[in-house]
N, C-alpha and C positions, 0 to 999 in steps of 0.2 A: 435811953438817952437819945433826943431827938438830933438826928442829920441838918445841921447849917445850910441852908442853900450857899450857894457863892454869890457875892453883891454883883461879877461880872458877868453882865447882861449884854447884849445884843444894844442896848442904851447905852453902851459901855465906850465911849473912844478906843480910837490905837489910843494904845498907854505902853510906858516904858517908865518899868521901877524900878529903882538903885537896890542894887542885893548888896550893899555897900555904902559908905560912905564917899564921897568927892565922884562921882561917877559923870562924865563928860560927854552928851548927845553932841553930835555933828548931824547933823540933816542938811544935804544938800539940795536943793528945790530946781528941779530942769521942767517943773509944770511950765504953764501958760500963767497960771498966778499966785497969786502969795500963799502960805501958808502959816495958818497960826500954833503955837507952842504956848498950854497954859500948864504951869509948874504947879503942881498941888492947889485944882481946882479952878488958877486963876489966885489965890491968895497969894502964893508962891510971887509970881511973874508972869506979864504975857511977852512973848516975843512972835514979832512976826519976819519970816522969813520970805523976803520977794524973790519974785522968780527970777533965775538965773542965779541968786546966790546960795551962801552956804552959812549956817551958823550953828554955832555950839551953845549948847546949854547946859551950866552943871546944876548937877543934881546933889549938894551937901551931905545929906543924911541917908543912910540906908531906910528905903520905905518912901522916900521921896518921889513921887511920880508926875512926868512928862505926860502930856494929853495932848494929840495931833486933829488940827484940822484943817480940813480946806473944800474949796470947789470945784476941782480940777477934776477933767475926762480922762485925764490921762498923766502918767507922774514920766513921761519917754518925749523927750522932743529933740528940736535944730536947733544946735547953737551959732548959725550961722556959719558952721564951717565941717559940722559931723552931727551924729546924732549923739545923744547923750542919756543919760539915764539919771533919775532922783537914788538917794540913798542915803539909809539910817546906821550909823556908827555907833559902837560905844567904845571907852576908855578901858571897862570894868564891864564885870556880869552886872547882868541888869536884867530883868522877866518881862516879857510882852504879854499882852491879852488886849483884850474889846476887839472891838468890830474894825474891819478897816477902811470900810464905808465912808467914816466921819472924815476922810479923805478926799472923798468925791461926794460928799453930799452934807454937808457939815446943816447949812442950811434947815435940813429935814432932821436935823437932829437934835434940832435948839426947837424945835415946833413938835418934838417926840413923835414921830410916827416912820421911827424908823425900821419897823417892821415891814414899811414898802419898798425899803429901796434893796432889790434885788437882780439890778440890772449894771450892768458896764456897757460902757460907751465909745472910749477911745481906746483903740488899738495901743497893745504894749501898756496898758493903767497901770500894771508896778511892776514891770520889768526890773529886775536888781534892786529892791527896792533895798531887801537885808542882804545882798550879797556881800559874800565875806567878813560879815560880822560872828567872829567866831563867842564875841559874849554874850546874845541873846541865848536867855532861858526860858523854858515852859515853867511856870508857875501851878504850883499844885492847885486844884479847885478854882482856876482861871485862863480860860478859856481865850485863846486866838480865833475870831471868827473871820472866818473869809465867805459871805452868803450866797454870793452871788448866785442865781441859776442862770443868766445872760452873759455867755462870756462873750470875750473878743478877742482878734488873732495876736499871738504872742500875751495877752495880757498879765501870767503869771511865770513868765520866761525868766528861768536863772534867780525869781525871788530869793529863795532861801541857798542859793549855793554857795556852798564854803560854812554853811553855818553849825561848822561841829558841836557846840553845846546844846543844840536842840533834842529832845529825846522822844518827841511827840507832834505830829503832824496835826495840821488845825484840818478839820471835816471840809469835804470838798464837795456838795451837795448839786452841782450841774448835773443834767441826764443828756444834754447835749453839749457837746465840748466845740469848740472854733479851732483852725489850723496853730500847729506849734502853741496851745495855750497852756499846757503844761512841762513844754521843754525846758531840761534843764533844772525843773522848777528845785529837787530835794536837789542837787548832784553833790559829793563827797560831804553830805551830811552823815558824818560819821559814828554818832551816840545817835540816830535815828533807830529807833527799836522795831516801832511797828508802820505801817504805811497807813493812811486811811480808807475808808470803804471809798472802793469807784465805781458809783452806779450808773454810769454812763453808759446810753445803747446807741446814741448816735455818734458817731466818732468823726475826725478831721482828719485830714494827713498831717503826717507829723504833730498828732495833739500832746502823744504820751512820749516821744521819743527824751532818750537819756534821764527821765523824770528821777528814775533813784539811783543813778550812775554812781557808782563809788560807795553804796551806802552800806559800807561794811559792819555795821548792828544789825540789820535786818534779818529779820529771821522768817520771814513768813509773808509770801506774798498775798494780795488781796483778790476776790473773783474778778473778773474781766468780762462782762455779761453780752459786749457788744456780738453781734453775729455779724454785720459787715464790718470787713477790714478795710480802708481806704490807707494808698499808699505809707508805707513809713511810720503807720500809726504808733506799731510797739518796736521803735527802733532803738537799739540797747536800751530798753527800758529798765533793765535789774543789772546791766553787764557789772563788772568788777563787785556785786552781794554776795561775797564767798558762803554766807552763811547760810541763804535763802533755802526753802526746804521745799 
């Protein structure tokens, strides 16, 4: 019996699908500019969400899926009075996968050559993006990509914390990391099972600090290949993984 590929591909949008019925996205947008939301394909619904606001979208049926995009360097900015951060809600479990590229380069992704865009640009790109969305799931045979090999400081700060139904880390394929870009990034994901490969040999200060804080599933930490240390770099990076071996 031949193995299925998975149809999600790196051409794949953020998508977010309902493991349920009536399942509720909130996406709040702190970009520079709008962002679009096509509900099953664009058949569904397009909504677009301008910058500075915040909209919900339901999703009716289980299998129903959200497709994110936009052209923004960065999902972190000034609300004129503090900084603030973008961020994706659900009501209900619901499974993530594609690329999250079609975020920042949506553009290159309607022209398919999205196998170039491996770069970030604005500092903090998705800070908190799924913080404390405790419904997003890993989808079997679909895949979360995060490709970047160009990071920037802070850029994946605090993404996934608080996100206990996660069970699997998406591939983190940098060899040079930027200050604080992975702080925070897992912290009290707690059904996190395994970490992913970090083949990073250049390191930042404070890149890895509290990355898997609280990530009491963890069994098994992953190699650490860098030879210099620049300050802070593995600062409580595993503290509170009672299970780590």
């Amino acid at each position: 019996m031949t193995k299925q590929k998975s149809a999600v591909t790196l051409a794949t949008p953020l998508t977010l699908e309902a493991a349920q019925d009536g399942v509720k996205i909130k996406f709040r947008n702190m970009a520079k500019s709008f962002v679009i939301c096509a509900v099953n394909g664009g058949d569904g619904a397009c909504v677009r969400i301008d910058a500075g606001a915040a909209r919900t979208i339901t999703l009716k049926r289980a299998g129903d899926k959200a497709a994110f995009y936009g052209n923004n360097d960065s999902y972190y900015g000034w609300n004129g009075k503090r900084f603030v951060y973008s961020n994706i809600a659900c009501s209900a479990p619901c499974y993530v996968y594609g690329n999250i590229m079609s975020l920042v380069a949506c553009d290159i992704f309607r022209h398919d050559i999205f196998k170039y865009v491996k770069g970030l640009y604005g500092d903090a790109t998705f800070y908190g993006l799924f913080k404390d969305n405790e419904f997003i799931r890993n989808k079997k045979g679909a895949e979360l990509f995060l490709p970047a090999t160009k990071l920037t400081s802070e850029c994946y700060r605090y993404m996934f914390s608080g996100c206990t139904g996660l069970t699997k880390a998406p591939a983190l394929p940098a060899k040079r990391l930027a200050s604080n870009c992975y702080g925070f990034m897992f912290q009290g994901c707690t059904s996190l099972k395994a970490a992913p490969l970090l083949p990073a040999k250049r390191l930042e200060e404070w890149c890895y600090n509290h990355m898997f804080y609280g990530c009491s599933s963890l069994a098994k930490k992953p190699s650490l290949p860098a030879k210099r240390l620049p300050e802070f770099c593995y600062y409580k990076m595993f503290e509170k993984c009672p299970r780590l071996r």
